[in-house]
N, C-alpha and C positions, 0 to 999 in steps of 0.2 A: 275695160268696160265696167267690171264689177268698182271699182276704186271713184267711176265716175257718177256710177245711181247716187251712193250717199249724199253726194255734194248737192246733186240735184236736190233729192228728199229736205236736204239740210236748209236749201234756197226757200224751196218751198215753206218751210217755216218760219224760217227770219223774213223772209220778202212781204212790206208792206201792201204787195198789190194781190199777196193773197188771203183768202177768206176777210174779208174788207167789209162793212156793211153795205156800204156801196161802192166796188170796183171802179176807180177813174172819178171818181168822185173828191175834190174839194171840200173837205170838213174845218169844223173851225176846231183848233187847238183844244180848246176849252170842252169838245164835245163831246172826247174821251176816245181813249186810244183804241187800236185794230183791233180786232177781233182774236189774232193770234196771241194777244199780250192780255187778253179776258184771265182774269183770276176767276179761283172756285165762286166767289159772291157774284162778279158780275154775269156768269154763264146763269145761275140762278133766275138773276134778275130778268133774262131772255123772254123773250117772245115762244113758245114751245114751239113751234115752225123753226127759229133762228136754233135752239139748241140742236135739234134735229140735226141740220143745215152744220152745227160747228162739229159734231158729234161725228160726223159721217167724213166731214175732212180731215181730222187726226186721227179716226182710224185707222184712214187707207192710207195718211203719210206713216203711221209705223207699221203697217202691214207692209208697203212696198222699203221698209227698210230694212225688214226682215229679209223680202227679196233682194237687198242688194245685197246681204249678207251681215247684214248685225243679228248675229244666234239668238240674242237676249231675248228676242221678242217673238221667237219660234211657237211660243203657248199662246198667244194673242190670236192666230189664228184659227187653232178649231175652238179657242174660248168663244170667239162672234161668230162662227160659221151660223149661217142660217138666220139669222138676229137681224130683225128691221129698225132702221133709224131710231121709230118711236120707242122699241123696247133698250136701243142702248141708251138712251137720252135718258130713260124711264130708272137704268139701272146707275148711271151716274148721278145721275141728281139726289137717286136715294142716297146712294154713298156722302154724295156731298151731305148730305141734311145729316149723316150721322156722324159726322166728321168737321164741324163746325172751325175746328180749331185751326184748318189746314186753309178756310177759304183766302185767306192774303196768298196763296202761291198759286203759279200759272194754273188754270186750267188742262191747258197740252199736258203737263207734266204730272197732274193727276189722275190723270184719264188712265194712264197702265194700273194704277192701282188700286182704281173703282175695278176694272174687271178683271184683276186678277184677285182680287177680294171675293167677287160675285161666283166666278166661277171654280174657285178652289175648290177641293172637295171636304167637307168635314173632319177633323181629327176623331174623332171620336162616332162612332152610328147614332144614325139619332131613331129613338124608339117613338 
């Protein structure tokens, strides 16, 4: 069973019918691609409701990957424990704007590293 979550989790990402602007919906080529395939620019460019809405779906596919057993992403979850949509969306987007140089790669794959940015703790005390 554990061998069989990731696959799912993994579907879940690749699968064009998920996080879709409009699920079952017919778009034309040209109208730009899923949601899953959003780089750092285009999540920017969002509707703040849509980031919300993207923000809240990659979280819980790496948190339930966690539960199937990828260790890597063990600190992802008391990093958002307690964290509403708006303030992760709030905390990515900062990241993105301070990291300009990274928006051509997926958004999915930035997202661990806006909040594992956000929630590190300081090297040093801050006075």
């Amino acid at each position: 069973m554990r061998a069989f979550i990731p696959i799912v989790v993994a579907a879940m990402l690749v699968s064009p019918f998920v996080l879709t602007p409009q699920a079952g919906a017919q778009s034309e080529p040209s109208a730009g691609a899923s949601w899953q395939l959003l780089n750092g620019q285009a999540f920017l460019e969002l509707a703040e409701y849509d980031r919300e809405v993207y923000v809240t779906g990659v979280n819980d596919a790496y948190n339930w990957s966690y539960v199937a057993g990828f260790e890597r992403m063990k600190w992802l979850g008391p990093c958002v424990h307690g964290r509403q949509a708006q303030q992760l969306s709030a905390m990515f987007s900062k990241w993105l704007q301070k990291n300009p140089e990274r928006w051509h790669e997926p958004a999915a794959k930035l997202f661990p590293f806006a909040m594992f940015t956000a929630c590190r703790k300081p090297a040093t005390p801050q006075n």
